[in-house]
N, CA, C and O atoms as CSV, one atom per row, in Angstrom:
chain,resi,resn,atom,element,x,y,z
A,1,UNK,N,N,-14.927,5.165,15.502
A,1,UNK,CA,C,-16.203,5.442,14.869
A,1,UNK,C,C,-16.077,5.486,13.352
A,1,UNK,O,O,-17.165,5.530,12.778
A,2,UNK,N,N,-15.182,5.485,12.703
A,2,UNK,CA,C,-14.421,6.045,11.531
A,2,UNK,C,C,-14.766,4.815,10.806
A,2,UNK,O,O,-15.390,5.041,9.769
A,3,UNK,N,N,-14.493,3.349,11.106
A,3,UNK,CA,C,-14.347,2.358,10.900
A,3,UNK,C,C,-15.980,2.073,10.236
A,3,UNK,O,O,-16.267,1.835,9.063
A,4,UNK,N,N,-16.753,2.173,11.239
A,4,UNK,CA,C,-17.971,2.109,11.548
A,4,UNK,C,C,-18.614,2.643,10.295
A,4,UNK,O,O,-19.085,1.757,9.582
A,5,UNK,N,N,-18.706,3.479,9.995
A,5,UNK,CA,C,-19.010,5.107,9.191
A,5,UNK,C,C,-18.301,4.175,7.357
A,5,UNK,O,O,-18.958,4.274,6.321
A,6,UNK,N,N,-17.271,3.578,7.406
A,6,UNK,CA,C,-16.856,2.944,6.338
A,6,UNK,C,C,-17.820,1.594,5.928
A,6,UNK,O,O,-18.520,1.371,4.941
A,7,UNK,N,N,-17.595,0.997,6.854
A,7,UNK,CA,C,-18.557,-0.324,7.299
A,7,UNK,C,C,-20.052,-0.001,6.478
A,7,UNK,O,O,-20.421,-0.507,5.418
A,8,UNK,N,N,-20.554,0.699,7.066
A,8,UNK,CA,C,-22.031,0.870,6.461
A,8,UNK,C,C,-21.742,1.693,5.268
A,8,UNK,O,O,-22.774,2.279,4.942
A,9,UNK,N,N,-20.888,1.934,4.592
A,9,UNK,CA,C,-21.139,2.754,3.390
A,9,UNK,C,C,-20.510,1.580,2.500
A,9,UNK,O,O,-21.054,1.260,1.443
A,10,UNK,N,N,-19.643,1.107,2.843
A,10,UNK,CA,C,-19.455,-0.093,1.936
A,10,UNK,C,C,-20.873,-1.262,2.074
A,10,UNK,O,O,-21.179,-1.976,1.119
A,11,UNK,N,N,-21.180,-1.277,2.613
A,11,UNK,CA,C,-22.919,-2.136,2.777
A,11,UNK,C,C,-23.621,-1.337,1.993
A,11,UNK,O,O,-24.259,-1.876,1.088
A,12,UNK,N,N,-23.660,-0.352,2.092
A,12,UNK,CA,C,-25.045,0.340,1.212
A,12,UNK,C,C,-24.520,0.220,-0.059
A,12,UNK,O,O,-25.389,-0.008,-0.900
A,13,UNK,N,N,-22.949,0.326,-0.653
A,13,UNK,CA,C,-22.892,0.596,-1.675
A,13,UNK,C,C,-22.880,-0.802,-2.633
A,13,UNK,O,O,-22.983,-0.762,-3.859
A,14,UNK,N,N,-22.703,-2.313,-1.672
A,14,UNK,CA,C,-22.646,-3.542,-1.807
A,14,UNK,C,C,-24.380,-3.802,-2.478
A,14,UNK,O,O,-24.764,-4.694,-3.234
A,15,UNK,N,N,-25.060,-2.816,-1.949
A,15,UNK,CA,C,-26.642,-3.528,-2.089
A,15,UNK,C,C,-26.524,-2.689,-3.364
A,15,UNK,O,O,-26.902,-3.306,-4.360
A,16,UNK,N,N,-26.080,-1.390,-3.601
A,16,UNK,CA,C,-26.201,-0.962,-5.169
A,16,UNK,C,C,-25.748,-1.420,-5.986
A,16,UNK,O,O,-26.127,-1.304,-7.152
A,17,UNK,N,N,-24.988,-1.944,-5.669
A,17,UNK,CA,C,-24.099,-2.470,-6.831
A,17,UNK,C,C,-25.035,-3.752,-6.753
A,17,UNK,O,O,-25.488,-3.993,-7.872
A,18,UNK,N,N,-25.359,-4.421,-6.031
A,18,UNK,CA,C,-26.137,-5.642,-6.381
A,18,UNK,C,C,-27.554,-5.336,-7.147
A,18,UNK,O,O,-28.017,-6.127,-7.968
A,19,UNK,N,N,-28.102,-4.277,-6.841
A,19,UNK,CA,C,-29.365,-3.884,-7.565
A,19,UNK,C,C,-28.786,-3.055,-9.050
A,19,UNK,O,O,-29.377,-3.337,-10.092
A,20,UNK,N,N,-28.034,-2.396,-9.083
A,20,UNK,CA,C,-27.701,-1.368,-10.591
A,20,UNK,C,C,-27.112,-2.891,-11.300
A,20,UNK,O,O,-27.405,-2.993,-12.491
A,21,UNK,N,N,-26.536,-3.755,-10.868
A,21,UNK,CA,C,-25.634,-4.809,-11.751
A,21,UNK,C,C,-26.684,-5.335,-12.734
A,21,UNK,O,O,-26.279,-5.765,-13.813
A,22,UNK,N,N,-28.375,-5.343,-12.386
A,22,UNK,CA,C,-28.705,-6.395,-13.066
A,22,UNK,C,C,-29.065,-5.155,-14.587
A,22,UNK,O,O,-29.276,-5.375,-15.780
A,23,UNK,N,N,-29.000,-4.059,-13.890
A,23,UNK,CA,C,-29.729,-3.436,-14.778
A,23,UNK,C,C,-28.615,-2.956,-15.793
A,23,UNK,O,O,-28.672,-3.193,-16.999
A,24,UNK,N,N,-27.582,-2.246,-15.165
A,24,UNK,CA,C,-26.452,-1.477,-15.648
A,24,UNK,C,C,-24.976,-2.095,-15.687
A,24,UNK,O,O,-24.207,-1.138,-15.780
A,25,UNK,N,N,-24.337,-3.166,-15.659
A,25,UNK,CA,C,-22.922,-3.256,-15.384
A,25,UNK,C,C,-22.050,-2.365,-15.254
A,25,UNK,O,O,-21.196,-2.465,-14.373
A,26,UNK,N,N,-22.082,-1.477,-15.974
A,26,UNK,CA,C,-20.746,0.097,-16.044
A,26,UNK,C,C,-21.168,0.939,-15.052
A,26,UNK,O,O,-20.260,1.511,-14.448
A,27,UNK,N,N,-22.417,1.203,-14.676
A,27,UNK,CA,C,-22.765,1.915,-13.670
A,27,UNK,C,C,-22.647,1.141,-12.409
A,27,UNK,O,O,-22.449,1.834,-11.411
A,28,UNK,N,N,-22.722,-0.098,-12.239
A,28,UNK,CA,C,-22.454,-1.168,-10.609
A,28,UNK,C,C,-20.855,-0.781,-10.476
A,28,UNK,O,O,-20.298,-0.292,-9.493
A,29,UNK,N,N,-20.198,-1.189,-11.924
A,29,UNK,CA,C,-18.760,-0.805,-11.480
A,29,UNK,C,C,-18.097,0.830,-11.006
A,29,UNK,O,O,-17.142,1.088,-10.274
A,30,UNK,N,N,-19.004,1.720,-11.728
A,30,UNK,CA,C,-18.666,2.962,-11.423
A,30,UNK,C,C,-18.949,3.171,-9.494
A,30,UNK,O,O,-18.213,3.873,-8.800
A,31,UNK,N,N,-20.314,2.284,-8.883
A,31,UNK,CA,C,-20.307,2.167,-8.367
A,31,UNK,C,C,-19.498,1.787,-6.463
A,31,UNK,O,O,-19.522,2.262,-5.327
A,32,UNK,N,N,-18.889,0.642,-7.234
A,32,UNK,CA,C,-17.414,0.062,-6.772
A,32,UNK,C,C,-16.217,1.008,-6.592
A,32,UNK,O,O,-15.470,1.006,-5.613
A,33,UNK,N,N,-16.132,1.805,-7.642
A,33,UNK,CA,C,-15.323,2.513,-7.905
A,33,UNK,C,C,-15.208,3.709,-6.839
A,33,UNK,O,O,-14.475,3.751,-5.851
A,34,UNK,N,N,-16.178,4.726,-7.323
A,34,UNK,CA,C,-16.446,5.429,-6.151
A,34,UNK,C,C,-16.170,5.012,-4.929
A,34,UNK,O,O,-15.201,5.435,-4.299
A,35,UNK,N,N,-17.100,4.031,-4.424
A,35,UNK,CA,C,-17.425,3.563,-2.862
A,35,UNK,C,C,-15.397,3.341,-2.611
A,35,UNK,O,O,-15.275,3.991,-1.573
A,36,UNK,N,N,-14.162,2.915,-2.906
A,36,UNK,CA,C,-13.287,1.980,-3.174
A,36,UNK,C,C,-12.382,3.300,-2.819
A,36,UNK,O,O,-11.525,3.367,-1.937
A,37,UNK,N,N,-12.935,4.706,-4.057
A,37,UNK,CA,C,-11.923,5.687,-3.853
A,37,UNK,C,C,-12.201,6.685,-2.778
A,37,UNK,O,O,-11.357,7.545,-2.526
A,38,UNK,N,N,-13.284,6.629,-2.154
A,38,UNK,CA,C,-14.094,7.008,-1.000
A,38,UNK,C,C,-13.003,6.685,-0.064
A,38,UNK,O,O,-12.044,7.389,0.252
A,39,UNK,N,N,-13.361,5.330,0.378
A,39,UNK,CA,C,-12.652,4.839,1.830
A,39,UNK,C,C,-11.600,5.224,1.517
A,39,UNK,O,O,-11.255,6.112,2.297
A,40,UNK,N,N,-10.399,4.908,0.285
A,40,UNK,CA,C,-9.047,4.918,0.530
A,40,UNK,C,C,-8.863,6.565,0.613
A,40,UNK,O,O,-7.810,7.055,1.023
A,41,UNK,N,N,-9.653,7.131,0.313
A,41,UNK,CA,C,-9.737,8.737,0.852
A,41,UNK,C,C,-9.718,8.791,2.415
A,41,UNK,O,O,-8.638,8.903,2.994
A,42,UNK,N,N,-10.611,8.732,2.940
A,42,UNK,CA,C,-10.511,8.348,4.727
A,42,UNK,C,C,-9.500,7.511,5.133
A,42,UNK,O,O,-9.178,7.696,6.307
A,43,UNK,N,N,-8.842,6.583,4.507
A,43,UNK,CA,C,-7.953,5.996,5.147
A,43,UNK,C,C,-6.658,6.732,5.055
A,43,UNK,O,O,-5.693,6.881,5.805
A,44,UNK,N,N,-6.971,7.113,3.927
A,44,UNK,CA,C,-5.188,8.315,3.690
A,44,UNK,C,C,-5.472,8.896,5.297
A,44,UNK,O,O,-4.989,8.393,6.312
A,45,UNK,N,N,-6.313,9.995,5.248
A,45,UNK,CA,C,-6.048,10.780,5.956
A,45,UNK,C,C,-6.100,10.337,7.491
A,45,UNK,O,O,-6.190,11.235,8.329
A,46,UNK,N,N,-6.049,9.038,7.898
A,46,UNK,CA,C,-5.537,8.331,9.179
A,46,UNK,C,C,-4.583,8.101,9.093
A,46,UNK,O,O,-3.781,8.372,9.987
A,47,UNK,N,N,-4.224,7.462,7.914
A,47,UNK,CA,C,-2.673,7.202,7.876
A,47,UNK,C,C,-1.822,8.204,8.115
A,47,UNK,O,O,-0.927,8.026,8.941
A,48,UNK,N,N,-1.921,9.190,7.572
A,48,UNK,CA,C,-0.918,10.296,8.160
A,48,UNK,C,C,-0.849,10.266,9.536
A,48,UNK,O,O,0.292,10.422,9.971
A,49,UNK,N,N,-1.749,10.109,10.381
A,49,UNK,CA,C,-1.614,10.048,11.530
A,49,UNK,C,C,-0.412,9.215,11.894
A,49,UNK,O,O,0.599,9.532,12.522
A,50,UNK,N,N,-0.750,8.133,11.375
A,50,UNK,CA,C,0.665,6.867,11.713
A,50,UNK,C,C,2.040,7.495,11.282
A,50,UNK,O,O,3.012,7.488,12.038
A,51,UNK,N,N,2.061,8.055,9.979
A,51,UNK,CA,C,3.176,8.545,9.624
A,51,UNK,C,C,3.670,9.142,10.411
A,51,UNK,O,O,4.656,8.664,10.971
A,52,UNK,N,N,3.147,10.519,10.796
A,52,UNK,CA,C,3.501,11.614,11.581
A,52,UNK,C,C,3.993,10.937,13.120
A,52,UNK,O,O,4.862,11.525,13.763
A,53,UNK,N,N,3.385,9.695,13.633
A,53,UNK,CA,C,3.851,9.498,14.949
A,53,UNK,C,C,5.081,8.061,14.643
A,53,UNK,O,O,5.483,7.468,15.645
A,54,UNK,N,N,5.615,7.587,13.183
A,54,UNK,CA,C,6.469,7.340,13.122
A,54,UNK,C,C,7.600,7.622,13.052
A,54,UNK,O,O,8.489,7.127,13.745
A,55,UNK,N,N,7.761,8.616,12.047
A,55,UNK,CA,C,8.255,9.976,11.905
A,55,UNK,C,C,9.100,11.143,13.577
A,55,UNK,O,O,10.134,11.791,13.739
A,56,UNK,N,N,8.140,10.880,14.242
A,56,UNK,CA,C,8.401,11.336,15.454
A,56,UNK,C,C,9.219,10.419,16.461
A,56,UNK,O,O,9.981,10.745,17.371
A,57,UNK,N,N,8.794,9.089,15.980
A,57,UNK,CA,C,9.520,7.968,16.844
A,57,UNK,C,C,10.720,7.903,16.144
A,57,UNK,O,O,11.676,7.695,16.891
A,58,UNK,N,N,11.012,8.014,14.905
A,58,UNK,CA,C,12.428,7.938,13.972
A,58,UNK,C,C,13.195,8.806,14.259
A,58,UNK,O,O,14.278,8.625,13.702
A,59,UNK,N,N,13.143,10.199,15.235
A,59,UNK,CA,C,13.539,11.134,15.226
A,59,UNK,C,C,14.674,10.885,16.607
A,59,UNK,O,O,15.851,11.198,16.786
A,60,UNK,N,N,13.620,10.148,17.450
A,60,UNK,CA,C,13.613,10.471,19.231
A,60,UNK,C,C,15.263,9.105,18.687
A,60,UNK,O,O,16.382,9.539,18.959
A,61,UNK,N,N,15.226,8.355,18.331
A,61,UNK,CA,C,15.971,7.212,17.930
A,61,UNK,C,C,17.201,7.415,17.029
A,61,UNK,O,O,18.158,6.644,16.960
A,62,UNK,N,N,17.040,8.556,16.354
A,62,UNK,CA,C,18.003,9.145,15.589
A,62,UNK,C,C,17.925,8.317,14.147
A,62,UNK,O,O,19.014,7.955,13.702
A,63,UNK,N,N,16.870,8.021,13.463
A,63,UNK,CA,C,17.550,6.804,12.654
A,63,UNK,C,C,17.135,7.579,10.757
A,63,UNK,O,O,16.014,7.993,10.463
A,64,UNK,N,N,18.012,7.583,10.047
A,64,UNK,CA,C,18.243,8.081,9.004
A,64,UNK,C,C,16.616,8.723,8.151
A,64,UNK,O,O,16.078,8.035,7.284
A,65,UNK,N,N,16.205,9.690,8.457
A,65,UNK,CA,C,15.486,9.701,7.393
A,65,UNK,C,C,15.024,9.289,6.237
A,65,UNK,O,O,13.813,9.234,6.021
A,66,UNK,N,N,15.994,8.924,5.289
A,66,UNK,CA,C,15.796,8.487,4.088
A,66,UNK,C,C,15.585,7.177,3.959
A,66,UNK,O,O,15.573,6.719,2.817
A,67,UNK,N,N,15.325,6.090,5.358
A,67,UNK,CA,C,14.989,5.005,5.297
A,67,UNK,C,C,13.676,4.908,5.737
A,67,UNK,O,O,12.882,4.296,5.023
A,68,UNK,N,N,13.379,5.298,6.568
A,68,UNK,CA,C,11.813,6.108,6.900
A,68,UNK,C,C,11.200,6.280,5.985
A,68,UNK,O,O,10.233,5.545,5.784
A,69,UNK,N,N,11.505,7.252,5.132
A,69,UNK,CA,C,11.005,7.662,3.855
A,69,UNK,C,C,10.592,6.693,2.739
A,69,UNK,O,O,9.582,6.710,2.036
A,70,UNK,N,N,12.105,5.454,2.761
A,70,UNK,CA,C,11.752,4.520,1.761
A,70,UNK,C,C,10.765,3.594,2.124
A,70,UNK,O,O,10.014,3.053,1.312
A,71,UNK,N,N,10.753,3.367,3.576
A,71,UNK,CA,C,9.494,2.745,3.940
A,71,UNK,C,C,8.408,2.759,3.867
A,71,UNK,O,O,7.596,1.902,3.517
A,72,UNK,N,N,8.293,3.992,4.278
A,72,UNK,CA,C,6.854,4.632,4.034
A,72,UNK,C,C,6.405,4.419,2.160
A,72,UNK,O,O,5.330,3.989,1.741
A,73,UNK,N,N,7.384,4.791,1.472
A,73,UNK,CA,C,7.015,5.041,0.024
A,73,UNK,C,C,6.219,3.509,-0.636
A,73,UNK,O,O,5.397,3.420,-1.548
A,74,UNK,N,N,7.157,1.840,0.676
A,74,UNK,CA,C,7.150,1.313,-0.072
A,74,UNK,C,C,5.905,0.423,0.279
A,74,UNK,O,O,5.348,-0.373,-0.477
A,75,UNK,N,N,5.541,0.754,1.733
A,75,UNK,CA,C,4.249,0.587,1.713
A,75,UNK,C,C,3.060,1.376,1.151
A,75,UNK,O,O,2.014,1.136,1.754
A,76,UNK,N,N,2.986,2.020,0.419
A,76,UNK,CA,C,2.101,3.068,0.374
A,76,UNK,C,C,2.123,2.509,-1.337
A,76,UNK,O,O,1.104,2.450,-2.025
A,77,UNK,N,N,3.615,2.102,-1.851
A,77,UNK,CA,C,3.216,1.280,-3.355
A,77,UNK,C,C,2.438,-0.087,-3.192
A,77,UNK,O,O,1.778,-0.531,-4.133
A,78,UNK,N,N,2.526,-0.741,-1.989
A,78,UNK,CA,C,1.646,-2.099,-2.010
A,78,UNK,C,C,0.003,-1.352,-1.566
A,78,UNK,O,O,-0.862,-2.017,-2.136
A,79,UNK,N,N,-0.407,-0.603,-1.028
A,79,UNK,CA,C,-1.551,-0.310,-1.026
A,79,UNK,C,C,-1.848,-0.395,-2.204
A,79,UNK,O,O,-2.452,-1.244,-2.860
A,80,UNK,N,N,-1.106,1.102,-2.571
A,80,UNK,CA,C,-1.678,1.263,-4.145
A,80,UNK,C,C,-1.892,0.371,-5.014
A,80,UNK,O,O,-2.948,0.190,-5.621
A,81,UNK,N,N,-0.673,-0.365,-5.135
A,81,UNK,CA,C,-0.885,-1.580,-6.126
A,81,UNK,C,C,-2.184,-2.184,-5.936
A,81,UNK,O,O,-3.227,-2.064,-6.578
A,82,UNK,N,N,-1.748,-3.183,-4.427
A,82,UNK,CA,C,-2.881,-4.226,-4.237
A,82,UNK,C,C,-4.357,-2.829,-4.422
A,82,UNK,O,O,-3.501,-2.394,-5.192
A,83,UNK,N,N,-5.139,-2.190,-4.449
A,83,UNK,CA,C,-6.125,-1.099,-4.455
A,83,UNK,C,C,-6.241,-1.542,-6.256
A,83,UNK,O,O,-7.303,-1.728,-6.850
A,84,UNK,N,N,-5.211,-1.610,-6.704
A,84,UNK,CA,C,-5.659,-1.004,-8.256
A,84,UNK,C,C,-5.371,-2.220,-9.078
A,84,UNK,O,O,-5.705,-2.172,-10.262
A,85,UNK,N,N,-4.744,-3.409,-8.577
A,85,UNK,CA,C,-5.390,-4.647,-8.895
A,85,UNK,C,C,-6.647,-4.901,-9.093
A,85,UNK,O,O,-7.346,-4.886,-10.106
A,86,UNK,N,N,-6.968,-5.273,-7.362
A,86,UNK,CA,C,-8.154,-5.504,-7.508
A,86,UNK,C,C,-9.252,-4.665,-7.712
A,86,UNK,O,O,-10.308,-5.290,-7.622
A,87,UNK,N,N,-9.373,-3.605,-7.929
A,87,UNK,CA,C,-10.298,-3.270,-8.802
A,87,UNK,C,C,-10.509,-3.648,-10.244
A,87,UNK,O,O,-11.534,-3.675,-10.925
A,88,UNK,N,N,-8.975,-3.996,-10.580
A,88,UNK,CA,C,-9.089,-4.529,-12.155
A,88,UNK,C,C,-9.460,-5.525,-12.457
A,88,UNK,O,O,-9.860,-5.716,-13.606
A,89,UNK,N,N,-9.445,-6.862,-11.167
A,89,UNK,CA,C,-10.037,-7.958,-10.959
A,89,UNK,C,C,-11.481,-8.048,-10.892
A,89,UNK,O,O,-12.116,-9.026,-11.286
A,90,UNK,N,N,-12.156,-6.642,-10.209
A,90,UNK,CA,C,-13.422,-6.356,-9.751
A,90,UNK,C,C,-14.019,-6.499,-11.516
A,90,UNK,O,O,-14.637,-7.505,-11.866
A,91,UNK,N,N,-13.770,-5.535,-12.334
A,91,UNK,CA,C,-13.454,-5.193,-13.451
A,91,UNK,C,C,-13.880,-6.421,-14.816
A,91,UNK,O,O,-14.521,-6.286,-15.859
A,92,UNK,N,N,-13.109,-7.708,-14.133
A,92,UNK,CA,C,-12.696,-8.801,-15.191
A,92,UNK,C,C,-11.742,-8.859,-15.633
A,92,UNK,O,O,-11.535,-9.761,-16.445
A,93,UNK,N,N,-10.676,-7.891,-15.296
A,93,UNK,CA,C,-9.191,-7.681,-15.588
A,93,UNK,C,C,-8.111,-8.124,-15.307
A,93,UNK,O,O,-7.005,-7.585,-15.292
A,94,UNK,N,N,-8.538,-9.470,-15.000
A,94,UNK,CA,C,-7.272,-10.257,-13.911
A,94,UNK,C,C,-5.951,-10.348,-14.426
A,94,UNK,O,O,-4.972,-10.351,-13.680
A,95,UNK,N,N,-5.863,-10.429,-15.802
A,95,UNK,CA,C,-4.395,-10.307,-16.140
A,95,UNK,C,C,-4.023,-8.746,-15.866
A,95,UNK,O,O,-2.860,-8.532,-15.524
A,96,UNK,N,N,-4.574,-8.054,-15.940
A,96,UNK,CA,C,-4.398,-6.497,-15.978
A,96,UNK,C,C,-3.932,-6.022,-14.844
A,96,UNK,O,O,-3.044,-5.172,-14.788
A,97,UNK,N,N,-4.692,-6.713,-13.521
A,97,UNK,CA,C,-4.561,-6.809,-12.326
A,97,UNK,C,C,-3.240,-7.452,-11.633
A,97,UNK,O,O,-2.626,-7.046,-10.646
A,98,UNK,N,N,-2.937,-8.854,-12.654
A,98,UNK,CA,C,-1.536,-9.091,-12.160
A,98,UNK,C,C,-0.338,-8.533,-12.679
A,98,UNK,O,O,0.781,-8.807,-12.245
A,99,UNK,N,N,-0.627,-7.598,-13.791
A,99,UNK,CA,C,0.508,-7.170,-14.514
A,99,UNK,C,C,1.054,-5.965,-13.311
A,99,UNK,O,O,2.200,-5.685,-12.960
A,100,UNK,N,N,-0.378,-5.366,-12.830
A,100,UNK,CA,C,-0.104,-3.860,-11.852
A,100,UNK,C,C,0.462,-4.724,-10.792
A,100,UNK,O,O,1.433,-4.231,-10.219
A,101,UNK,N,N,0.034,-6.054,-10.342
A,101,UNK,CA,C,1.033,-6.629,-9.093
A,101,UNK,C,C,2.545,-6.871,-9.256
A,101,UNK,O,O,3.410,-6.647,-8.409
A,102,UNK,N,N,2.716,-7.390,-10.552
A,102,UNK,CA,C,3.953,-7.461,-10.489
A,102,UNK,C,C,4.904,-6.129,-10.953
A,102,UNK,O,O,6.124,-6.173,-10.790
A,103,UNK,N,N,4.294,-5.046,-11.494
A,103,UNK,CA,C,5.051,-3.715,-11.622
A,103,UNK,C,C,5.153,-3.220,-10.091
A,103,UNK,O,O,6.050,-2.420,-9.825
A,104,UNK,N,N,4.246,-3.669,-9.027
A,104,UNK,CA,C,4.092,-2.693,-7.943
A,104,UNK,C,C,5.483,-3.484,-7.270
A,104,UNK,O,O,6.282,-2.824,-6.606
A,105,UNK,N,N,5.683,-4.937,-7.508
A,105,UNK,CA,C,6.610,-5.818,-7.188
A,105,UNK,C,C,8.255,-5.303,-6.913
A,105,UNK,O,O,9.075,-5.237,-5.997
A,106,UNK,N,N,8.074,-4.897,-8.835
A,106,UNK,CA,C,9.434,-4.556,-9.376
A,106,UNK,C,C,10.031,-3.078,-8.543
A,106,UNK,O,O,11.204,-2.849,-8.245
A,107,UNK,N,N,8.954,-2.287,-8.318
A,107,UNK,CA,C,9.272,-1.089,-7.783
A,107,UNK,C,C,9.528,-1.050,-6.461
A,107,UNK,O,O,10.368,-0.249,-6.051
A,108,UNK,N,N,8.910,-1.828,-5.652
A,108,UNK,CA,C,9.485,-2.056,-4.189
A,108,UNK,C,C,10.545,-2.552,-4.508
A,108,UNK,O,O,11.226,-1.716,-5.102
A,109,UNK,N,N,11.154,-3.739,-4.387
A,109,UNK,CA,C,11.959,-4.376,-5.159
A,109,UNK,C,C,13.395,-3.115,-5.330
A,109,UNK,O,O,14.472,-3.261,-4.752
A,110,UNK,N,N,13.172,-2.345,-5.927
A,110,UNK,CA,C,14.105,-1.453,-6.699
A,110,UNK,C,C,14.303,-0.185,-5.436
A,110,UNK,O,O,15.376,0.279,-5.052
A,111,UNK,N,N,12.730,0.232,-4.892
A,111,UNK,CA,C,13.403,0.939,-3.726
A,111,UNK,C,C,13.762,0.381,-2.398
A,111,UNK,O,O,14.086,0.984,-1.375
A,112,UNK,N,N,13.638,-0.881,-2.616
A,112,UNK,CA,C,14.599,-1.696,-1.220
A,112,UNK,C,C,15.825,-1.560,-1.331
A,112,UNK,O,O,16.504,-1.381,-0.320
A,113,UNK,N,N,16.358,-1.608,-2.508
A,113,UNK,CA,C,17.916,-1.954,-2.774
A,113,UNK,C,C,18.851,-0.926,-1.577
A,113,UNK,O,O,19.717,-1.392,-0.838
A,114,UNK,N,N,18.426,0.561,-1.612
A,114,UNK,CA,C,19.653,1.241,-0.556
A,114,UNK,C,C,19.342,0.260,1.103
A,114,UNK,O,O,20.298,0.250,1.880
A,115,UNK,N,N,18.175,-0.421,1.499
A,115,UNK,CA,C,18.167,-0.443,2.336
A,115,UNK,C,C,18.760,-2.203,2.833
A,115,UNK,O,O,19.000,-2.693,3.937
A,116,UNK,N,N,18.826,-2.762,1.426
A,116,UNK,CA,C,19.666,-4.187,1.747
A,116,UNK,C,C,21.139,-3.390,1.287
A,116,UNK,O,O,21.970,-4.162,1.767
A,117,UNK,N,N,21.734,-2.543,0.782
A,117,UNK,CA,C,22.914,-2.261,0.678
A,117,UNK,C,C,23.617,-2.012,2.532
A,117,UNK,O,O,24.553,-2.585,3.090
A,118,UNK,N,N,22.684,-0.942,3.026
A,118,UNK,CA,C,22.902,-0.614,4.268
A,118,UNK,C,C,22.967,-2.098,5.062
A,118,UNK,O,O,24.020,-2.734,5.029
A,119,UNK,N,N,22.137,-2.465,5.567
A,119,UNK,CA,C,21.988,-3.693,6.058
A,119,UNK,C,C,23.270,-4.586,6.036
A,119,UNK,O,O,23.836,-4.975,7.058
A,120,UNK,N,N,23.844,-4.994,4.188
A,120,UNK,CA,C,24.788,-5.793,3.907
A,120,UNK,C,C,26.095,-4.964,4.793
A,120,UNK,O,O,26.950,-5.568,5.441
A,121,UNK,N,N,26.014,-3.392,4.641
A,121,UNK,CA,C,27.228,-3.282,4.676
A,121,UNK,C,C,27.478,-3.360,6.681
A,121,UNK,O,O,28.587,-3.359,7.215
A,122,UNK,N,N,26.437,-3.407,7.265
A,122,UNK,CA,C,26.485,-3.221,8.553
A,122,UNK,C,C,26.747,-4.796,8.754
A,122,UNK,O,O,27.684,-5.001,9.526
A,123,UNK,N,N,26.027,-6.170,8.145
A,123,UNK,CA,C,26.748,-7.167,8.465
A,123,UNK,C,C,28.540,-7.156,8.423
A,123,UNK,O,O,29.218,-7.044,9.444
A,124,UNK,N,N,29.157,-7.309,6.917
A,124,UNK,CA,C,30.308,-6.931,6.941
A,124,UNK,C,C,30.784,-6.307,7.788
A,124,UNK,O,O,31.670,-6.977,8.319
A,125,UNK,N,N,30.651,-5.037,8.373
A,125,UNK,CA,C,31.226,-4.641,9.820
A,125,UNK,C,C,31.932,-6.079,10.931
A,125,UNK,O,O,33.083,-6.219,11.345
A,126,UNK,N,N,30.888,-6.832,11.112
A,126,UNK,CA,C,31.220,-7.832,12.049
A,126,UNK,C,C,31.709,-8.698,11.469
A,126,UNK,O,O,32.146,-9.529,12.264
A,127,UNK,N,N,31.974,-9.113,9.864
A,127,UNK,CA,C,32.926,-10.247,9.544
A,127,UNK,C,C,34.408,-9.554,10.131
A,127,UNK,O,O,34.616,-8.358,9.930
A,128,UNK,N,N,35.307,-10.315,10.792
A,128,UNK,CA,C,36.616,-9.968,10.526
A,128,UNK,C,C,37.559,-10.214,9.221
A,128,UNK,O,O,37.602,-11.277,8.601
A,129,UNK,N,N,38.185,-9.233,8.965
A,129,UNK,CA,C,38.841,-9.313,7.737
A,129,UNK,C,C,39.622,-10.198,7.394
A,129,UNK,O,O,39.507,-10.808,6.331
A,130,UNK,N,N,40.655,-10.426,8.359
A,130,UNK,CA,C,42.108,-11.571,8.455
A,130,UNK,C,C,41.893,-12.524,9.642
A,130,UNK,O,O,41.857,-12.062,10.783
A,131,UNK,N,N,41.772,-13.616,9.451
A,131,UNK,CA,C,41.384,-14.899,10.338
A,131,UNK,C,C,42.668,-15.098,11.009
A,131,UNK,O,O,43.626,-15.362,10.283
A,132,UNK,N,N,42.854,-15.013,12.297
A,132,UNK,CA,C,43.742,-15.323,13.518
A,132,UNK,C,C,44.804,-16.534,13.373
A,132,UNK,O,O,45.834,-16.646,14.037
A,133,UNK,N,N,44.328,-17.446,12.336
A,133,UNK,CA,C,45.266,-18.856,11.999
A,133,UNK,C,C,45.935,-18.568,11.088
A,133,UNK,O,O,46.723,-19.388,10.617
């Protein structure tokens, strides 16, 4: 129902912004704005839901916390990012918009690294060291 409840408030707020635009531009965008930080308000608080029953599945599995963690962090920087792009795109800000894509880039990017270290070092496990010939 949640979905639903988003659905029509992004419609109503689509027709304001189409009616305040001709009159106001800063107010259509304030518009956007709101309606934009609205939903990702309701969506946080589903998402925890997911967290909490990943979190629970990471547990039953035994598997490191702190990779969980980086996961979670590093999706939660592509929301953000992609969220605060395009609003800057919404905006007219498209360079502004790709500058926040490629910072949101660099930072995943940077908190992947423990988890390709792990990874690398679990391949190595299965190279053998000294070749049989």
């Amino acid at each position: 129902m949640t979905i639903i409840q988003i659905i029509l408030i992004c419609i109503v707020a689509a027709f304001l912004f189409i009616i305040v635009k001709e009159v106001n531009a800063s107010i259509a965008f304030v518009i956007v704005l709101c309606t934009s930080m609205f939903v990702l308000f309701i969506v946080m608080l589903e998402i925890t839901k997911i967290i909490q029953l990943l979190q629970s599945l990471a547990q039953l599995v035994r598997i490191d916390s702190i990779y969980i963690q980086t996961i979670f962090k590093i999706v939660g920087i592509a929301y953000i990012t992609e969220f605060a792009a395009n609003m800057m795109r919404d905006a007219g800000l498209s360079s502004i918009g790709s500058n926040i894509e490629l910072a949101g880039k660099v930072f995943i990017l940077i908190l992947a690294i423990p988890i390709i270290q792990a990874v690398i070092q679990i391949i190595l496990q299965f190279i053998p060291t000294e070749y049989p010939f």
